[in-house]
C-alpha positions in Angstrom: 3.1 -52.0 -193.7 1.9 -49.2 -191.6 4.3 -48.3 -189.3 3.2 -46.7 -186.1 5.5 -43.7 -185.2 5.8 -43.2 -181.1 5.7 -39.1 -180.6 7.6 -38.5 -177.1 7.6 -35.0 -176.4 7.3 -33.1 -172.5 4.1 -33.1 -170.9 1.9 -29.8 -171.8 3.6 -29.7 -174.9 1.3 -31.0 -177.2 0.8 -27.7 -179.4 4.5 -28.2 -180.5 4.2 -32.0 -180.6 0.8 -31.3 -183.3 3.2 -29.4 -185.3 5.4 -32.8 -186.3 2.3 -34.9 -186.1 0.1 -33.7 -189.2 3.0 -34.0 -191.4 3.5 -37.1 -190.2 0.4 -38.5 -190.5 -0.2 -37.0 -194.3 3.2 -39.0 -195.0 0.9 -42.0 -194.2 2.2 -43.1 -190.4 0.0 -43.8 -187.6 1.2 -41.6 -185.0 1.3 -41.9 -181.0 1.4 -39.3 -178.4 -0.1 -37.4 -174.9 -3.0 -35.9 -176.9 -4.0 -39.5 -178.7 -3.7 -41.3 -175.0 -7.4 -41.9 -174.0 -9.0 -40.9 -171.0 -8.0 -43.0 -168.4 -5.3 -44.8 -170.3 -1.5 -44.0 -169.6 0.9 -42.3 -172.3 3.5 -45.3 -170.8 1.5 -48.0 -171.3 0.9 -46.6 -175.3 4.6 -46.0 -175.4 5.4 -49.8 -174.8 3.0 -51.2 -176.9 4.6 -48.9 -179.3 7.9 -49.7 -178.8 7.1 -54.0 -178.6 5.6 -52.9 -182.2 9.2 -51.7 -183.1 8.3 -49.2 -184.8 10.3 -45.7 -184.1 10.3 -43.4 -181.7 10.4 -39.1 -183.0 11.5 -36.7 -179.9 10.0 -33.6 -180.2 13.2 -31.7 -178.9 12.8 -29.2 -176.4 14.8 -28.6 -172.9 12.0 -29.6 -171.8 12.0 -32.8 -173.0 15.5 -33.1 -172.8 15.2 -32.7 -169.1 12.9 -35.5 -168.8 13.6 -38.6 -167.4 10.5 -40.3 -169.1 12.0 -39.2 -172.3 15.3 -41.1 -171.2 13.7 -44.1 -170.4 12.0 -44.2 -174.1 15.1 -43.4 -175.9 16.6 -45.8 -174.1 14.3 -48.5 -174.7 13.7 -47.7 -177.9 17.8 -48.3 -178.6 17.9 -51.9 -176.4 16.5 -53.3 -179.5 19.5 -54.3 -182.1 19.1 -53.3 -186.1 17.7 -50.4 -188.0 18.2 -46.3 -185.9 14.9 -46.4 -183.8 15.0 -42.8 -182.7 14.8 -39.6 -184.7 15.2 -36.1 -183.6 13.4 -33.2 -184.1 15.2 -29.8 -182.7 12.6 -27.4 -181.8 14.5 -25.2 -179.6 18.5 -24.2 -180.8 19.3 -24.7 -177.2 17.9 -28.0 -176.6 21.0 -30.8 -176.3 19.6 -33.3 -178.0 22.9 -35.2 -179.6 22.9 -37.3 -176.8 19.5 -38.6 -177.6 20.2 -39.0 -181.4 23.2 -40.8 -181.4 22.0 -43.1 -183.7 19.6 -41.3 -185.7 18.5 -38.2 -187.5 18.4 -34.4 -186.0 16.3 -32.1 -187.8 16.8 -28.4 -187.0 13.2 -27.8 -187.0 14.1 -24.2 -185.2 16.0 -23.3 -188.1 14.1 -24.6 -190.8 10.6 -25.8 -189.7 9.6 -27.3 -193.4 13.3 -29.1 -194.0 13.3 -30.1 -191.2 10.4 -31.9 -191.5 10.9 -33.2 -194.8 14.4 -34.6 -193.8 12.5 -36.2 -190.7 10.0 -38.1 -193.1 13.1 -38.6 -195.6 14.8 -40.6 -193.0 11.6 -42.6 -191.6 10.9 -44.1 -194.9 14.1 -44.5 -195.6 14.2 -47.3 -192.2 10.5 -47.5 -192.7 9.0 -47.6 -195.2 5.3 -47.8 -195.6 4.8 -50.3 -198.1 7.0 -53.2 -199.8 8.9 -52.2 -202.8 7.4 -54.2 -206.0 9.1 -57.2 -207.4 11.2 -57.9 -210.7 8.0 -57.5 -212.8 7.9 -60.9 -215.2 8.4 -59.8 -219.0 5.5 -61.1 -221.2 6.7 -62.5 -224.6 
């Protein structure tokens, strides 16, 4: 399955937000976000459809976003559905506050260690989502 990965992230701050994105996507997700929203089409009606899909949600973590009662309200959503962690932290900033957004989920320090960080993001994602279904048993020939 191709799981479609909801990017929230501050408004303006797509430059940092492209920074999680290309990893993500060569990882093989579909990713969601301000700069993919379509002229006349509204980053909160992309972040439901997203979010209905149940698919999860990455925080690109600055004050900023932190700050952010639109971010809330995602988060939020995104954890009012029961099962799997639904939203994953990424740290941009060392003084960003973000364990209240994560409770559930991962924090990468991408401010201390952009490439760890990162691969410990992606670690986690397929670890709850994975992008295709593991093979069977395969049947022994005799």
């Amino acid at each position: 399955m191709a799981w479609n990965v909801l990017l929230a992230h501050a408004p303006d701050e797509e430059a940092l937000a492209e920074t999680i994105v290309t990893p993500l996507e060569q990882a093989g997700y579909t990713v969601s976000y301000r700069g993919t929203v379509g002229v006349g089409d509204s980053i909160e009606l992309a972040a439901t459809l997203a979010l209905e899909s149940g698919g999860p949600v990455v925080l690109c973590g600055t004050q900023r976003a932190v700050g952010s009662r639109w971010v809330w309200q995602l988060v939020n959503a995104a954890r009012a559905t029961a099962g799997r962690p639904r939203v994953f932290v990424v740290q941009m900033e060392r003084d960003a506050y973000v364990e209240a957004l994560a409770r559930d989920g991962v924090i990468a320090p991408y401010w201390e260690d952009p490439a760890g960080a990162l691969q410990s993001l992606i670690a986690a994602l397929r670890k709850y989502y994975p992008l295709e279904t593991e093979p069977g048993p395969q049947a022994q020939s005799g």
